[in-house]
C-alpha positions, 0 to 999 in steps of 0.5 A, a space after each residue: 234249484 229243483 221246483 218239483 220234489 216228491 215226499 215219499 214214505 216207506 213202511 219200516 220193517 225192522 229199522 228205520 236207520 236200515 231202510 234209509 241206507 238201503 234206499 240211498 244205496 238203490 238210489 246212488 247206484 240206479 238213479 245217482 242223479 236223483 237228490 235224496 234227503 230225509 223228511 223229518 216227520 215228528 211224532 205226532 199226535 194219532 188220535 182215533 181212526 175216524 178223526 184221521 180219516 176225517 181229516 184226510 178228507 180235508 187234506 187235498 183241499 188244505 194242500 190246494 189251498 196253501 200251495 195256491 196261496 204260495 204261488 200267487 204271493 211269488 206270482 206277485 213278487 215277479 210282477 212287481 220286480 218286473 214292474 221296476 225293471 229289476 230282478 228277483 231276489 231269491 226266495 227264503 224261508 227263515 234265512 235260507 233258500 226254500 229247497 234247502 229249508 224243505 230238505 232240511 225240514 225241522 219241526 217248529 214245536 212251538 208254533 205247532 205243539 207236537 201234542 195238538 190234535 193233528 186237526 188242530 194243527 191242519 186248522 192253525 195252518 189253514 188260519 194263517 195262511 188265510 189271514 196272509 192270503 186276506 193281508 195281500 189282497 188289501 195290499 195289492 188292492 191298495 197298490 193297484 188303486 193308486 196305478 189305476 189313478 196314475 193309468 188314468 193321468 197317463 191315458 189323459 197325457 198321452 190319449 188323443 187330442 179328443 179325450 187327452 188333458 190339455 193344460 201342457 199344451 196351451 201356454 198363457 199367451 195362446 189364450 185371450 180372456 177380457 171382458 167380451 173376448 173368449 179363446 176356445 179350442 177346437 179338436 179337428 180332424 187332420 184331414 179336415 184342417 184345411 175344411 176348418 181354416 176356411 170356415 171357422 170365421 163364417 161358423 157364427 158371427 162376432 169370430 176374430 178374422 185370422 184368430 186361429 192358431 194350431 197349437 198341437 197335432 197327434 196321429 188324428 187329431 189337430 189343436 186350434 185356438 179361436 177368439 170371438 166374443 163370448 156371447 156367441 161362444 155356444 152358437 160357435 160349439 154347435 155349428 162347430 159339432 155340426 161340421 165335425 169340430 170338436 170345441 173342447 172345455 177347457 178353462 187356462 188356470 197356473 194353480 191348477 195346472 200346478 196341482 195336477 202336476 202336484 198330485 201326479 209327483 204325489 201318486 207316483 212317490 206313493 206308488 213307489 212307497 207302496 210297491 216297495 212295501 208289497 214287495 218287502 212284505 210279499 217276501 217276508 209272508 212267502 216264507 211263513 206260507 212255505 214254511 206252514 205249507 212244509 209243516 201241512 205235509 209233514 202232517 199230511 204225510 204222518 196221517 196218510 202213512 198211519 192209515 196206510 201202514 197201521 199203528 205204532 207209526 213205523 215209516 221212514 219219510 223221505 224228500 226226492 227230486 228225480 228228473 223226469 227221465 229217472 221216475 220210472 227207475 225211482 219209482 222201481 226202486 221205491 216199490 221194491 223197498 216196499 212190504 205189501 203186506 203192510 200197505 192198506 193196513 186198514 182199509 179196503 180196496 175201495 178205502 184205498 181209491 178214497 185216499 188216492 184222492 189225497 192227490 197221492 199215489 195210494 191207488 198206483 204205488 205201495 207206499 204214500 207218495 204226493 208232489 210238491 211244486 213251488 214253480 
């Protein structure tokens, strides 16, 4: 599939039907491996000059903005079938795939009557991809709120033993709870395991002799038990700190443990539930914003053809997909098709540098030319 096409028009001299044949006759001959395909442009509604050269001020920046607004909902549907492990699925619009729906662009009449100004259609476009583009973004801001939450569990079960959640390490029986006797837990350097065996008893007075048991060791850290009596509990952290142990807060609770767990399956099942979503929801608005974004240059290229030739409107749109090896030849082939007399119907040469800034070709080529990409 082809992700880089040209929409050209040609002024039509005696018939458009003509004009067609003998571009697919130059191309077939010259450039046989550039697809061609006409663009089916309706007539639209002209208007005065001044409001088409009003318009076509806002065509660059309405085109970048649409294209834009394609692009970042496709950028999200690949992160997010790369977030699942699966694979794209092929990109639509109305059923069919988006290089044919752009080859075989027909006029939706009822969405954008054909008799509205064409500033009225350029700003119901712009509308509704607005509005897509505001839907996604409280979309995916709600996906990511939930993978924040869960980055955050993930960090606490698998960071060190310093700032990670212990409630999976210790078991019932590691901890002593009475009425005078506490359990700490203390965080201690590897290097300092042998340094904390043999003074842990003499940090503070009333420690339980022989009470310490490693229950955990990562990459930096290890993970000891202490008992002593509680009322030397904050004496025993202090002197702890001091010899760089670190004793961590931590209180054993089964309900608790049971609702952190709860909680995780909870987010990881809304994670999916919304992923899901987003993804459903990403594939179905990227064919309504493909689909405006086609209707945008069909209007873009009515208009641009229009201040370039002149009026009646007499222009034949076309769609091509050359290889970067054929532009030149394509290019030869669209220029000699061309009539100069007729291009810049109604502007100056410094009229004709302004549209060039459409994004188009207007400065280089005798004929209205812009890309669409939809890598």
């Amino acid at each position: 599939m082809a992700s880089r096409y040209w929409v050209v028009s040609l002024p039509v001299q005696s018939s458009a039907s003509s004009l067609w044949s003998r571009l697919q006759d130059s191309i077939s001959k010259n450039s046989f491996d550039t697809p061609l395909y006409r663009f089916n442009t309706p007539d639209l509604r002209v208007g005065t000059l001044d409001s088409l050269l009003s318009l076509c001020d806002d065509l660059l920046k309405s085109n970048n903005f649409v294209e834009g607004v394609s692009n970042k909902i496709k950028r999200q549907i690949e992160d997010l079938e790369r977030i699942s492990g699966g694979e794209s699925t092929a990109l639509t619009v109305d059923g069919v795939p988006v290089d044919s729906y752009l080859t075989r662009f027909a006029w939706d009449e009822a969405k954008y009557p054909t008799m509205s100004p064409l500033r009225e259609i350029v700003d119901n476009i712009h509308a509704q991809v607005a509005k897509i583009e505001d839907d996604l973004k409280v979309r995916v801001a709600e996906y990511n709120n939930v993978r924040s939450q869960l980055n955050a569990i993930n960090r606490k079960q698998s960071g060190s033993l310093a700032v990670r959640d212990l409630s999976n390490l210790v078991k019932p029986e590691d901890i002593v709870s009475s009425e005078h006797l506490v359990t700490l837990l203390a965080v201690v350097p590897k290097y300092s395991q042998k340094d904390w065996l043999s003074s842990y008893e003499t940090l503070t007075t009333y420690v339980v002799p022989r009470s310490s048991k490693k229950l955990h060791e990562d990459n930096e850290y290890a993970l000891y038990t202490v008992t002593l009596f509680g009322r030397v509990a904050d004496n025993f952290r202090t002197n702890a700190r001091e010899k760089g142990f670190q004793v961590r807060d931590f209180e054993y609770s089964p309900e608790a443990q049971e609702g952190r767990k709860q909680d995780l399956e909870r987010l990881l099942q809304d994670q999916e539930t919304l992923r899901a979503s987003l993804l459903q929801w990403c594939y179905t608005c990227y064919g309504e914003v493909f689909s405006s974004w086609m209707h945008f240059c069909a209007v873009r290229v009515f208009a641009e053809s229009i201040l370039r030739y002149g009026l009646p409107p007499s222009f034949l749109a076309v769609v091509l997909a050359p290889s970067v090896k054929s532009e030149k030849k394509v290019r030869s082939i669209l220029e000699g098709l061309c009539d100069s007399r007729n291009s810049n119907f109604w502007k100056s040469e410094e009229e004709v540098g302004a549209i060039a800034g459409l994004g188009g070709d207007a400065d280089t080529h005798p004929y209205v030319s812009f890309t669409i990409n939809f890598a």
